[in-house]
N, CA, C and O atoms as CSV, one atom per row, in Angstrom:
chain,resi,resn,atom,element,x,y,z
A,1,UNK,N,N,0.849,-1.168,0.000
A,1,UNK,CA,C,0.000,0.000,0.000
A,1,UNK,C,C,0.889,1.222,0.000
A,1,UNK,O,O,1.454,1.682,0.993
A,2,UNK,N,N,0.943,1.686,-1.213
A,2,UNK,CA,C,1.767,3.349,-0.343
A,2,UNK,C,C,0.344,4.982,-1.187
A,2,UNK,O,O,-0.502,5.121,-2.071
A,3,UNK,N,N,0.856,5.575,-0.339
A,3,UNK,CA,C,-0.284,6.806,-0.015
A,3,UNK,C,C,0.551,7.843,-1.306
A,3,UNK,O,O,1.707,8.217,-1.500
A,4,UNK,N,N,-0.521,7.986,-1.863
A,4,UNK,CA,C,-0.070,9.368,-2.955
A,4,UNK,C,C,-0.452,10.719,-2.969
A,4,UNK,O,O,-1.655,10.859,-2.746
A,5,UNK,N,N,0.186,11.784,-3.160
A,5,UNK,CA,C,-0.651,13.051,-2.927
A,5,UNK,C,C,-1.899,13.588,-3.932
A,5,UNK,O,O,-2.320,13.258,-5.040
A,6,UNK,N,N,-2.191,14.431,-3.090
A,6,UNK,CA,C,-3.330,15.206,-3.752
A,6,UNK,C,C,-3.508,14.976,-5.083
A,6,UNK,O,O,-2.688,15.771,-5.542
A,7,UNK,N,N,-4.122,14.319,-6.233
A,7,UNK,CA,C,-4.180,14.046,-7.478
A,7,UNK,C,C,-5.703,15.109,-8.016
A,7,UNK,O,O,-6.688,15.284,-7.300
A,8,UNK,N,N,-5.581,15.490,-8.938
A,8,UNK,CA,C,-6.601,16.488,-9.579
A,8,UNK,C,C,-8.272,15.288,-9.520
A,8,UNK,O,O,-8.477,14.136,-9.903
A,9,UNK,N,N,-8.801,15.931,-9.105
A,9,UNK,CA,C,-10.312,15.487,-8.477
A,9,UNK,C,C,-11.064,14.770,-9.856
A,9,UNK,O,O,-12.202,14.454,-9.507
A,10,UNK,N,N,-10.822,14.397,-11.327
A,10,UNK,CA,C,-11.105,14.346,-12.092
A,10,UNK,C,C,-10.053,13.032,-12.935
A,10,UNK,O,O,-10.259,12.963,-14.147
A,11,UNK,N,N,-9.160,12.199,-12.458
A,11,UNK,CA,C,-8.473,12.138,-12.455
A,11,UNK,C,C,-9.024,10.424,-12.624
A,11,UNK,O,O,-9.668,10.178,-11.604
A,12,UNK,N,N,-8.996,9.372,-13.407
A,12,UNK,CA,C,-9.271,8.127,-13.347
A,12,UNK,C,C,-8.608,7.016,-13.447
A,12,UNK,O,O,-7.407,7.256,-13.327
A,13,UNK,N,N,-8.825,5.898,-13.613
A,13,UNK,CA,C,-7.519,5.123,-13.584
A,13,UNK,C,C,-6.685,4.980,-14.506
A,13,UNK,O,O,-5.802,4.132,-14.382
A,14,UNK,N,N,-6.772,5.790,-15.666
A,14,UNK,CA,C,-4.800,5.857,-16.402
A,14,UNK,C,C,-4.214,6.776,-15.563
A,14,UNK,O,O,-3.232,6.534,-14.861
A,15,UNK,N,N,-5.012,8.214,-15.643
A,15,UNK,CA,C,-4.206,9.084,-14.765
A,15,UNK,C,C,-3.983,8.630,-13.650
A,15,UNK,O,O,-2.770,8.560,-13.453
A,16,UNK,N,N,-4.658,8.240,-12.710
A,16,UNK,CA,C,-4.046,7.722,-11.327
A,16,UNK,C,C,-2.866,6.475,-11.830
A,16,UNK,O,O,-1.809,6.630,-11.217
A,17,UNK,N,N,-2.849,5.758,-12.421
A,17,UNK,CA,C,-1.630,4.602,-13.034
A,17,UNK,C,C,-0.380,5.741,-13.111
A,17,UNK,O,O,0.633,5.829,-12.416
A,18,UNK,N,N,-0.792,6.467,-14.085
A,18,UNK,CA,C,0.354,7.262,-14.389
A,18,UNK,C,C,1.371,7.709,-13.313
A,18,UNK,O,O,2.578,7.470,-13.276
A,19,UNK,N,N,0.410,8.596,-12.218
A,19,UNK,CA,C,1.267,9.399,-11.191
A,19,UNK,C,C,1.829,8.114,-10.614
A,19,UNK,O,O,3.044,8.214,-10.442
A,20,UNK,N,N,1.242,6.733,-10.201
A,20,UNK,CA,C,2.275,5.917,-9.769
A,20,UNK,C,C,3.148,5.271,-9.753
A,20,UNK,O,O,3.680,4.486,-8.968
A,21,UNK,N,N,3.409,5.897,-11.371
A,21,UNK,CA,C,4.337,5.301,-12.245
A,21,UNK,C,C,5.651,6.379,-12.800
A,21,UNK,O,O,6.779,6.062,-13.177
A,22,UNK,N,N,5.082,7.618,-12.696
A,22,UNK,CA,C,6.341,8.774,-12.441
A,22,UNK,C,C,6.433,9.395,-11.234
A,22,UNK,O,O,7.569,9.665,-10.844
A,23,UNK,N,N,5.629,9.644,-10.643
A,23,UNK,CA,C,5.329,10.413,-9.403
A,23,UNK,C,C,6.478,9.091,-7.817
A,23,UNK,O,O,7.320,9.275,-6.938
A,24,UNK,N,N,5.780,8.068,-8.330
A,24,UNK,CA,C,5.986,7.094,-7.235
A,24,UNK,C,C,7.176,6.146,-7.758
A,24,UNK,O,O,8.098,5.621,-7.134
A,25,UNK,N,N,6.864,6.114,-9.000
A,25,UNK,CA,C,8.352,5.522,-9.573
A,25,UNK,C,C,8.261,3.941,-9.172
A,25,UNK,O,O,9.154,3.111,-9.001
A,26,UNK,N,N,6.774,3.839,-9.084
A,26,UNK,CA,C,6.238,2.129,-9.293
A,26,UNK,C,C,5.599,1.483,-10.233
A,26,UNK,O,O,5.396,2.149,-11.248
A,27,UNK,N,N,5.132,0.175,-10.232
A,27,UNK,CA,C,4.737,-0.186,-11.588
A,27,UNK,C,C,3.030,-0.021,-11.106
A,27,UNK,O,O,2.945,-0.119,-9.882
A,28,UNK,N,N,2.129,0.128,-11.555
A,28,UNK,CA,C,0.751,0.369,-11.097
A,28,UNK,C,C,0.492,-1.058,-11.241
A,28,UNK,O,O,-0.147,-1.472,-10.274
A,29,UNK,N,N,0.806,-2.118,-12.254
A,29,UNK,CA,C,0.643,-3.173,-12.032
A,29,UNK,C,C,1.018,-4.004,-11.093
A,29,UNK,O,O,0.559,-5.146,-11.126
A,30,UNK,N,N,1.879,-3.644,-10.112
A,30,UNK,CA,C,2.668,-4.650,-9.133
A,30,UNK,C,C,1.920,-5.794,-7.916
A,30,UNK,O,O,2.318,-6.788,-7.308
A,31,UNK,N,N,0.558,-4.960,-7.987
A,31,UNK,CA,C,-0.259,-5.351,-6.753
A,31,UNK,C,C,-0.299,-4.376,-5.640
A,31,UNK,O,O,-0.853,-4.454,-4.544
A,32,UNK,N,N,0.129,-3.814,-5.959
A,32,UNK,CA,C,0.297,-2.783,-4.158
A,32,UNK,C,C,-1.361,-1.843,-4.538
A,32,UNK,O,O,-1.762,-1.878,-5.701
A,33,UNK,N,N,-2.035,-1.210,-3.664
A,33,UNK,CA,C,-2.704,-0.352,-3.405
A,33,UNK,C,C,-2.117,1.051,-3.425
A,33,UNK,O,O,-1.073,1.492,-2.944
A,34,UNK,N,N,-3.174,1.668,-4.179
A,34,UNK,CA,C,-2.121,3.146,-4.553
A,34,UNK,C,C,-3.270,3.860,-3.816
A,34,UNK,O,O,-4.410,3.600,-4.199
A,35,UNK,N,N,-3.126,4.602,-2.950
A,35,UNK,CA,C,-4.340,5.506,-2.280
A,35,UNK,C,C,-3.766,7.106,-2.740
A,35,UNK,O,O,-2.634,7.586,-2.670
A,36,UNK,N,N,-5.131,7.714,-3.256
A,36,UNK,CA,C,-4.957,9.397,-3.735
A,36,UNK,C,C,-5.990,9.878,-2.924
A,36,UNK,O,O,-7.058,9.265,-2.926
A,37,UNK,N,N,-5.832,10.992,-2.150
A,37,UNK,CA,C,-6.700,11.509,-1.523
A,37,UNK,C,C,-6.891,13.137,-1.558
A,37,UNK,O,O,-5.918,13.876,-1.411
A,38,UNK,N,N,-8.023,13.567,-1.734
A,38,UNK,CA,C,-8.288,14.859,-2.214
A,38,UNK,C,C,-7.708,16.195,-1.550
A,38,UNK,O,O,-7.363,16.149,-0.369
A,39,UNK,N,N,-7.612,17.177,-2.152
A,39,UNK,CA,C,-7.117,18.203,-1.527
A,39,UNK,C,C,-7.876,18.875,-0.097
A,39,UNK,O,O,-7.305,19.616,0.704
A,40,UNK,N,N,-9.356,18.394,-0.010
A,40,UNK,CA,C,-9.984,18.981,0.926
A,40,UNK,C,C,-9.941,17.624,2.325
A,40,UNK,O,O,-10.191,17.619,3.530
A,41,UNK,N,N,-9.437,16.516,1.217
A,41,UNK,CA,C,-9.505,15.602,2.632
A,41,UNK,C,C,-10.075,14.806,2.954
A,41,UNK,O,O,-9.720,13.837,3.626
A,42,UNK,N,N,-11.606,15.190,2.316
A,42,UNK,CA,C,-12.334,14.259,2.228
A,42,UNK,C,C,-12.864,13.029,1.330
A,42,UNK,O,O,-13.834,12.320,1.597
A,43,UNK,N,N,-12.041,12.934,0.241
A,43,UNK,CA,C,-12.399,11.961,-0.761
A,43,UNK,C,C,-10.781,10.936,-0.785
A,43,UNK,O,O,-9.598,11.274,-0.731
A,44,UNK,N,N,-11.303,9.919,-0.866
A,44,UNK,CA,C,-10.412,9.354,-1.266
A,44,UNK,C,C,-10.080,7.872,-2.284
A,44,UNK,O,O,-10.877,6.940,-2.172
A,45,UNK,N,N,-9.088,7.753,-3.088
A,45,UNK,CA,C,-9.952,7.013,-4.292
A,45,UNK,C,C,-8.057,5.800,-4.378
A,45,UNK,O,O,-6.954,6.288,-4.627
A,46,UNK,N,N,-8.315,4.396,-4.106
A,46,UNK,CA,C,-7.975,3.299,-4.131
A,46,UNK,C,C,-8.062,2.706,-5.373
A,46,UNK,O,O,-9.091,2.315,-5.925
A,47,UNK,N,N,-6.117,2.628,-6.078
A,47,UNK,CA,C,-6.304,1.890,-7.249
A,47,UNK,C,C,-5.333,0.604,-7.212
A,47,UNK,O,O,-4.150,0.722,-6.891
A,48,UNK,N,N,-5.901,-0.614,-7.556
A,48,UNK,CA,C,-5.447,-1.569,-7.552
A,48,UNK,C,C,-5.153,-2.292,-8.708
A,48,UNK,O,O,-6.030,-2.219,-9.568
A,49,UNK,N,N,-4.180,-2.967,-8.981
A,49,UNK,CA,C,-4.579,-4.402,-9.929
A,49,UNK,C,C,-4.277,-5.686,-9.809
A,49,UNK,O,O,-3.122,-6.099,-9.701
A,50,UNK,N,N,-5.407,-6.474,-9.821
A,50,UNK,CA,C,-6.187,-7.381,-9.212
A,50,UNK,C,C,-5.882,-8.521,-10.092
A,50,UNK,O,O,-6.316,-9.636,-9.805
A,51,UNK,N,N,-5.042,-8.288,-11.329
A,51,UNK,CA,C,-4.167,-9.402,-12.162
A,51,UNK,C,C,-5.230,-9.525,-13.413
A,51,UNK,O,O,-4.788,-10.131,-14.389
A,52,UNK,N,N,-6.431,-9.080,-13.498
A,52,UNK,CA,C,-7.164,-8.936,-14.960
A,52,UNK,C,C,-7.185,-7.778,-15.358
A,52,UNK,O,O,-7.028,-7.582,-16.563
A,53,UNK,N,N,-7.418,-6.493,-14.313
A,53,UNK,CA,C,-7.786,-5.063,-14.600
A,53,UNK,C,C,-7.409,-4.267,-13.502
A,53,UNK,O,O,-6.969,-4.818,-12.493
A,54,UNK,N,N,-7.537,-2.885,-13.573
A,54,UNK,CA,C,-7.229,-1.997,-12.762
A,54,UNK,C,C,-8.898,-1.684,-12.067
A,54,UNK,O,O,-9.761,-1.263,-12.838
A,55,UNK,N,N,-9.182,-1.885,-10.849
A,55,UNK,CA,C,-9.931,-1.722,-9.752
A,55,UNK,C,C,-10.061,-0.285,-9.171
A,55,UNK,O,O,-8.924,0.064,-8.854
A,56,UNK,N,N,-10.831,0.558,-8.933
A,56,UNK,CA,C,-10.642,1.854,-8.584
A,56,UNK,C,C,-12.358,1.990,-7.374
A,56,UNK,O,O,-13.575,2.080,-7.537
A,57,UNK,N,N,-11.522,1.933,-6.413
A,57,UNK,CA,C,-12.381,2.250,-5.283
A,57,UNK,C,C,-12.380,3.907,-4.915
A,57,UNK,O,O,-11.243,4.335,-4.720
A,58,UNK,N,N,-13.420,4.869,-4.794
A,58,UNK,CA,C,-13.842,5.838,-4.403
A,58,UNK,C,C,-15.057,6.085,-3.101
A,58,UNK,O,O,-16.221,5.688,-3.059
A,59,UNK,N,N,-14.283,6.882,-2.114
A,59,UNK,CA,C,-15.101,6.813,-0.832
A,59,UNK,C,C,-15.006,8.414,-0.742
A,59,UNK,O,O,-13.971,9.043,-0.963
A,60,UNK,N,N,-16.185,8.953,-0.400
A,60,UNK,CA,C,-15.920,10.445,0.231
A,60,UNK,C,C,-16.667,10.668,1.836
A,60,UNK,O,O,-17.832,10.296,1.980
A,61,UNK,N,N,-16.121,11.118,2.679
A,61,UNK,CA,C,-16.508,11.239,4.113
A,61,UNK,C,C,-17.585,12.053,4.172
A,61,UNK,O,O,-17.572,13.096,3.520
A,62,UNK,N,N,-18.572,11.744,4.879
A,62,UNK,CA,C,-19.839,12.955,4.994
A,62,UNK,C,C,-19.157,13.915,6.150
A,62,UNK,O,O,-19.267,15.141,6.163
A,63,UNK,N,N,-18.461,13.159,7.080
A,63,UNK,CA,C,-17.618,14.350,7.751
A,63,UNK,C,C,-16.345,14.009,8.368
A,63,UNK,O,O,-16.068,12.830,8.592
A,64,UNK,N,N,-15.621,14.880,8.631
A,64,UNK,CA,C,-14.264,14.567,8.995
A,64,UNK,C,C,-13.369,14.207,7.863
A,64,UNK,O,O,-13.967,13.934,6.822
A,65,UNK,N,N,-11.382,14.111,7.812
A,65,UNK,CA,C,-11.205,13.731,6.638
A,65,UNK,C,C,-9.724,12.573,7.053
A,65,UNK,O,O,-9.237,12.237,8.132
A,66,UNK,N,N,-9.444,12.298,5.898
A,66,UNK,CA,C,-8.556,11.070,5.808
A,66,UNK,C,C,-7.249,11.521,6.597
A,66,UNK,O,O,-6.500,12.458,6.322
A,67,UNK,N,N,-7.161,10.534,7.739
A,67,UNK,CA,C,-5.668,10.921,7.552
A,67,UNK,C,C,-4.630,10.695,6.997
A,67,UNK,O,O,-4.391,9.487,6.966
A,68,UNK,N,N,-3.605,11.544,6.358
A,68,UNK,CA,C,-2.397,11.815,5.626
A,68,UNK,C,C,-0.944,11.633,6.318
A,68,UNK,O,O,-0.888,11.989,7.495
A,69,UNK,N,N,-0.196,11.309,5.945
A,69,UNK,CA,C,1.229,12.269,6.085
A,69,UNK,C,C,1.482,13.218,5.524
A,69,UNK,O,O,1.112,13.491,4.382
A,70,UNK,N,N,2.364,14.080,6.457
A,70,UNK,CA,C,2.604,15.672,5.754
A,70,UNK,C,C,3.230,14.982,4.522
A,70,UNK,O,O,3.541,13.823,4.250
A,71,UNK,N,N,3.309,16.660,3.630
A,71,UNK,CA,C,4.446,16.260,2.333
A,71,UNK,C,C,5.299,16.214,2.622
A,71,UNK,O,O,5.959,15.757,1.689
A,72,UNK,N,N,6.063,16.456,3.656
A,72,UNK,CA,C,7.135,16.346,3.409
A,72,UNK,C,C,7.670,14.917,4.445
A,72,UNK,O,O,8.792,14.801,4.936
A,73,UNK,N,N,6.798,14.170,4.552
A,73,UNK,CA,C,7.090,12.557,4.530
A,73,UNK,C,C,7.078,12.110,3.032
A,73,UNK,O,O,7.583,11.004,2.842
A,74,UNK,N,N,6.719,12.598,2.213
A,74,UNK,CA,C,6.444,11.906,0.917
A,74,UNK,C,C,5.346,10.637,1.065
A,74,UNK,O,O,4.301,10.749,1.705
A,75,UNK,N,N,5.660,9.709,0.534
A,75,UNK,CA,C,5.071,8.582,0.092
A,75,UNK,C,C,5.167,7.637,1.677
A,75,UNK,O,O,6.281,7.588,2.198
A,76,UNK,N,N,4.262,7.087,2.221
A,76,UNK,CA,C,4.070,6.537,2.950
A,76,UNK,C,C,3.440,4.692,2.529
A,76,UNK,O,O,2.517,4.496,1.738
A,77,UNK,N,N,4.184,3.569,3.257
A,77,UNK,CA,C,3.843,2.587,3.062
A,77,UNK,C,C,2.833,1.723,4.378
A,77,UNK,O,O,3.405,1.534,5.451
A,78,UNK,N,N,1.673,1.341,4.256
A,78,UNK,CA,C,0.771,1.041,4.712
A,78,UNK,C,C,0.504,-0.894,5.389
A,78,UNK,O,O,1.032,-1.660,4.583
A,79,UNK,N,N,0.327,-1.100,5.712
A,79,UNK,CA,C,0.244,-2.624,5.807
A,79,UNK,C,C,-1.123,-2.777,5.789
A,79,UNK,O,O,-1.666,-1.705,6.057
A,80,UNK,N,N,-2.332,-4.160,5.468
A,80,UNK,CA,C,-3.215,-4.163,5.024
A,80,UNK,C,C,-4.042,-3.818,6.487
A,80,UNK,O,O,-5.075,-3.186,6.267
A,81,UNK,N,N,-3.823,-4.073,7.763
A,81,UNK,CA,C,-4.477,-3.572,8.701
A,81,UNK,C,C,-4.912,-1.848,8.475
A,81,UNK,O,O,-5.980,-1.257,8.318
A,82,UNK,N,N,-3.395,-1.414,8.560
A,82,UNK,CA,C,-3.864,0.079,8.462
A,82,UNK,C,C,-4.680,0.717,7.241
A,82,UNK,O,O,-5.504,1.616,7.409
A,83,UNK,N,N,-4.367,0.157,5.990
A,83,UNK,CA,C,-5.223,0.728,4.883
A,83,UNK,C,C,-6.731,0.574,5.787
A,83,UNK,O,O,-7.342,1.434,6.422
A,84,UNK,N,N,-6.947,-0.431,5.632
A,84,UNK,CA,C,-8.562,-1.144,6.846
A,84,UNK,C,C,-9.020,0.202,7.237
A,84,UNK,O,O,-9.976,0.852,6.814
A,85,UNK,N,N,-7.859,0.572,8.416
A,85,UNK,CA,C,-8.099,1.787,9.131
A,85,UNK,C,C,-8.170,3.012,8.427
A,85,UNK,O,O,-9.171,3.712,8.580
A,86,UNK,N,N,-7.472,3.288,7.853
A,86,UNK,CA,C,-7.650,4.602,6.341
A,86,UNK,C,C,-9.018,4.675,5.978
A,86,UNK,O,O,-9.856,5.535,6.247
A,87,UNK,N,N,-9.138,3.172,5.039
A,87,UNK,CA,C,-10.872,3.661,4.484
A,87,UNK,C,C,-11.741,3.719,5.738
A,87,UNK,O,O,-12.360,4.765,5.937
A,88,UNK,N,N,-11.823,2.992,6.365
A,88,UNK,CA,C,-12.660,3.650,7.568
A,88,UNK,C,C,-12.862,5.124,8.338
A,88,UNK,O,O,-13.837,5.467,9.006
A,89,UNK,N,N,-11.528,5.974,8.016
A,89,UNK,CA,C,-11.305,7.042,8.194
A,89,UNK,C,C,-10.849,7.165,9.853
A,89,UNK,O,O,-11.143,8.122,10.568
A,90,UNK,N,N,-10.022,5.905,10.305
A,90,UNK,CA,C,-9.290,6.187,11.219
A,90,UNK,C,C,-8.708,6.534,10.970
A,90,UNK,O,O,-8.582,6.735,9.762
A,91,UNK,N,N,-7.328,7.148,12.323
A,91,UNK,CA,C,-6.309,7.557,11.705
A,91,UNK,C,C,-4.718,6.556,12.536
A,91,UNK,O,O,-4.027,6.523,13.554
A,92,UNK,N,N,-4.887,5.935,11.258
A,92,UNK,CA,C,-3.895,4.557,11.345
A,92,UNK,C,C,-2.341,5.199,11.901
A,92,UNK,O,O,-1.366,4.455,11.998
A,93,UNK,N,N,-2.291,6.339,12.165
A,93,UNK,CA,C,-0.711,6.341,12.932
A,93,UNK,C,C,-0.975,6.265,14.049
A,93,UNK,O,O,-0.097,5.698,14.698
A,94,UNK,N,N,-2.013,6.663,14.733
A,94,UNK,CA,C,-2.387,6.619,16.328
A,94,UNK,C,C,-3.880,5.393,16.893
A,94,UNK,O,O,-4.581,5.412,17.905
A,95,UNK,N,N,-3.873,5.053,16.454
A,95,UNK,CA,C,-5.411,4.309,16.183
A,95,UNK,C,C,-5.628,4.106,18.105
A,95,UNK,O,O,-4.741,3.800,18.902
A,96,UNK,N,N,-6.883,4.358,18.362
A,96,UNK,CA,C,-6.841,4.057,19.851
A,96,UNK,C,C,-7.863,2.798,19.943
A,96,UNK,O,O,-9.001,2.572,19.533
A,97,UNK,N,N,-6.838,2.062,20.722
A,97,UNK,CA,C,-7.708,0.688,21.078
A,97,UNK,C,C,-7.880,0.092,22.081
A,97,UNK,O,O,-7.716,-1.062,22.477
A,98,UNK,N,N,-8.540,1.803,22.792
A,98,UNK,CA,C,-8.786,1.299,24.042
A,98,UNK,C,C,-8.297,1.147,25.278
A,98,UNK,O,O,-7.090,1.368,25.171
A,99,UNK,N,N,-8.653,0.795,26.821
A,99,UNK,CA,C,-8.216,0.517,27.865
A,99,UNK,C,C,-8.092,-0.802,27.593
A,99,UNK,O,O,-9.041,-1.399,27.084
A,100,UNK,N,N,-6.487,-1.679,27.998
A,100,UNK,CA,C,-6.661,-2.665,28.583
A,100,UNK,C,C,-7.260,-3.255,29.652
A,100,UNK,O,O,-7.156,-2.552,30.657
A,101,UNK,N,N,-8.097,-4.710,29.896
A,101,UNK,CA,C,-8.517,-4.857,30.871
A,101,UNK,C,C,-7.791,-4.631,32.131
A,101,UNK,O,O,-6.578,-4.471,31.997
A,102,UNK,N,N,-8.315,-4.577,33.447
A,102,UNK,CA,C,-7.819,-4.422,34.239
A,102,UNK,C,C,-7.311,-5.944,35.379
A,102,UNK,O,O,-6.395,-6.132,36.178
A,103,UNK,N,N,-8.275,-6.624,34.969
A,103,UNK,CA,C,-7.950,-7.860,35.329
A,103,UNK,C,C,-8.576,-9.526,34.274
A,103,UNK,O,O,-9.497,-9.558,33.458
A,104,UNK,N,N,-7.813,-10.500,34.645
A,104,UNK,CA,C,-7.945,-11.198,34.000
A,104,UNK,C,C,-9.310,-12.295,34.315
A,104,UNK,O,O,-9.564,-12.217,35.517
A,105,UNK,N,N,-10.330,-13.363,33.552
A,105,UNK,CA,C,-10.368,-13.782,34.433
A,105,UNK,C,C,-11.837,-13.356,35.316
A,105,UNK,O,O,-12.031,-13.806,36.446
């Protein structure tokens, strides 16, 4: 999974292939999850390929927005838990899970 920046809101799956292919300097075919997420934050659009075609998932938040890394982390790599947490619109660097019990038992 790695996280891509802000991509123009209009933008479908060649163009999204593309930026992950100069921008990210990956193959869009590789299997990884390419996540682009909008400038306001709230949209965010998942491109995959799934070994027949390119897959393009689009989610927009009715409120609140995705969390990011700044730019100047660049490109961030994800493991499939945290993407989980992404589209859900947690925010997978801090995710809170809670009080441990206090006793066992």
């Amino acid at each position: 999974m790695r996280l891509c920046g802000a991509p123009h809101k209009r933008k479908g799956i060649s163009g999204l292939a593309m930026l992950a292919q100069t921008v990210l300097r990956q193959k869009p075919a590789s299997g990884a999850v390419f996540a682009f997420r909008g400038r306001r934050g709230d949209r965010l659009k998942l491109l995959y390929w799934d070994g027949q075609g390119f897959c393009l998932y689009y989610k927009i938040l009715e409120r609140g927005r995705f969390p990011w890394p700044s730019a100047a982390d660049g490109a961030a790599r994800l493991t499939s838990a945290q993407l989980a947490m992404l589209w859900e619109g947690i925010d997978w660097r801090r995710p809170n899970w809670g009080a441990p019990p206090t006793r066992a038992g």
